[in-house]
Residue, then its C-alpha position, 0 to 999 in steps of 0.5 A: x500500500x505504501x508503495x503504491x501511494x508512493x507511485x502516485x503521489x507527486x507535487x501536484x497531489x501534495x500542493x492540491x491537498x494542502x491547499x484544499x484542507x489547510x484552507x482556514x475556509x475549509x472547516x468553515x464550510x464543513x461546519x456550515x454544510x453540517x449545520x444546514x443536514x443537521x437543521x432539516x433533520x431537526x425541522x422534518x423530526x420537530x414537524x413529524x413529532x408535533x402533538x405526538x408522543x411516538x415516531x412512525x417507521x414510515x416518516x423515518x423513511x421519509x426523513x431518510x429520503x428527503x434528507x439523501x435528496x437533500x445531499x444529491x441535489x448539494x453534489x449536483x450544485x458543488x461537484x461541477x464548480x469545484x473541478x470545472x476550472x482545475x485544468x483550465x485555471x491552469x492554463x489561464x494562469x499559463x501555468x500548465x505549459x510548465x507543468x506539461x514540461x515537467x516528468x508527471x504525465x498527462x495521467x497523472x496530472x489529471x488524476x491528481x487534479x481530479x482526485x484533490x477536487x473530490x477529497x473535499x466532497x468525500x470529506x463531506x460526505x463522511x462527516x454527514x455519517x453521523x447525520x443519517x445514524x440519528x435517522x437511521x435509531x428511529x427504525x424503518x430503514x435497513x442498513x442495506x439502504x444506507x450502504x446502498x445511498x452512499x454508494x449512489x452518492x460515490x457514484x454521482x460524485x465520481x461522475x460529476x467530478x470527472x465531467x467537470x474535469x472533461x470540460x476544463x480540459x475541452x474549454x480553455x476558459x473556466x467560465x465556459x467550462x463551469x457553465x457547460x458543466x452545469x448545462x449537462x448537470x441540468x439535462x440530465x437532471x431535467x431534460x431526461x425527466x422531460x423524456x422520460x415524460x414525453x416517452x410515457x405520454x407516446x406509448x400510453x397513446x400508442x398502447x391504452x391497455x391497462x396493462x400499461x400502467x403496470x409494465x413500463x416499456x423498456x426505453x422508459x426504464x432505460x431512461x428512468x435508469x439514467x436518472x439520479x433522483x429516480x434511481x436513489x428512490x429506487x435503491x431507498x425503496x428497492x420497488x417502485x411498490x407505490x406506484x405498482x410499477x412492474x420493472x424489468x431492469x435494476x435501476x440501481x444496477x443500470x445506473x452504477x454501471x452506466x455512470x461508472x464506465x461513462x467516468x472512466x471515459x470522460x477521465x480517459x478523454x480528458x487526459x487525451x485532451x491534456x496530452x500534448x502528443x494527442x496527434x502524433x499518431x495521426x501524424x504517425x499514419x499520415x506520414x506514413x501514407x505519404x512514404x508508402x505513396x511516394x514509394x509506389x511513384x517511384x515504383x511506377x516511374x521506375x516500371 
């Protein structure tokens, strides 16, 4: 273990952490993120309890739901701006041709950079732990359900820390980037709502059947599969059993899965785009093109 941090770790990995968590901003922040968790536990508890001497399992639930919503839709908003002007800040302050000039690849950069970004989210995440265990004392909720959320949010915070990072190597200005980060963060969080509306519509004219209401068509849970919101609602519940949907696929599954491998992929993209090699074996082949033109003119002539 430690020599595989010690392959990895590197100047730029030290310089992000330290000025990540030797921030006097930094406990400020996390203070301040605990106290909004812990404000709408309290608020949803003090409601829920009002005139009553007991706690119903079934609001536990719903405390646990409202209050992981809370904590997506907090990454939705903080992951995109945090790593969307990592690289591109860099290169704003012409700062990223010595760091291209220097012995860390592209790799490494990137992954450095990425990896920084997301250690302040994680450490956010760990310390809401506490938060979920107070819901977590009034019943209702199995530990399978937690373990299930937080990997959701692992997932999701993987994603959108490596989409940002995509863009702040696409784009050269950190404010194009942030906003065309934030734009994939809104069609994924609306637009595909709006389809997944618009496919239901469709084939519910298309197929009247009663049954229809019950079994979705595939596209639809496809779609429905893609989305965070839905999909954390389904680990949470396991089945959509209050609405008696019928569903082919594990939305759950389908969305680790998907988001998972579309990270690996944006992070690849992102360290192509930083390489400043990333043509060479265009050039590679066209030259060589060329050579093996110029050696069959010389073969004609020749003849």
């Amino acid at each position: 273990m430690k020599q595989l941090w010690q392959r990895w770790t590197n100047p730029v990995l030290a310089k992000e952490f330290q000025w990540r968590m030797r921030s006097k901003k930094t406990p400020w922040l996390i203070s301040l993120y605990l106290l909004i968790m812990g404000g709408i536990i309290l608020t949803l508890l003090f409601l829920f309890k009002k005139g009553q001497n007991w706690f119903d399992p079934e609001e536990s639930m719903f405390l646990f739901t409202g209050l992981s919503m809370v904590q997506l839709l907090m990454l939705s908003f903080v992951v995109p701006g945090i790593t969307a002007g990592v690289i591109s800040g860099e290169r704003e302050r012409q700062t990223m041709p010595i760091l291209l000039t220097t012995t860390l690849s592209s790799t490494k950069i990137v992954l450095s950079k990425w990896l920084a970004s997301l250690s302040f989210m994680i450490l956010l995440l760990v310390a809401s732990f506490p938060l979920y265990i107070i819901v977590f004392l009034f019943g209702g909720i199995s530990p399978e359900q937690v373990v299930k959320m937080f990997v959701h949010f692992f997932v999701t915070m993987i994603f959108l820390g490596s989409l940002g990072i995509f863009f702040s190597s696409l784009i050269k200005r950190t404010g194009v980037a942030t906003v065309l980060a934030y734009m994939t963060v809104a069609l994924i969080g609306i637009g595909l709502l709006v389809v997944l509306y618009l496919v239901t519509i469709l084939y519910a004219a298309m197929n009247p059947a009663p049954s229809f209401a019950q079994n979705p068509p595939l596209i639809a849970e496809i779609v429905a599969a893609l989305h965070p919101g839905i999909t954390l609602l389904y680990a949470q519940y396991s089945q959509f059993d209050f609405s008696g949907l019928k569903l082919s696929l594990n939305l759950y599954d389908v969305y680790i899965t998907f988001y998972s491998i579309l990270s690996v992929l944006l992070l690849i993209g992102s360290i192509y785009l930083l390489s400043p090699v990333r043509f060479r074996i265009w050039k590679w082949a066209r030259k060589t093109g060329s050579t093996e033109n110029m050696h069959d003119r010389d073969a004609t002539a020749s003849e």
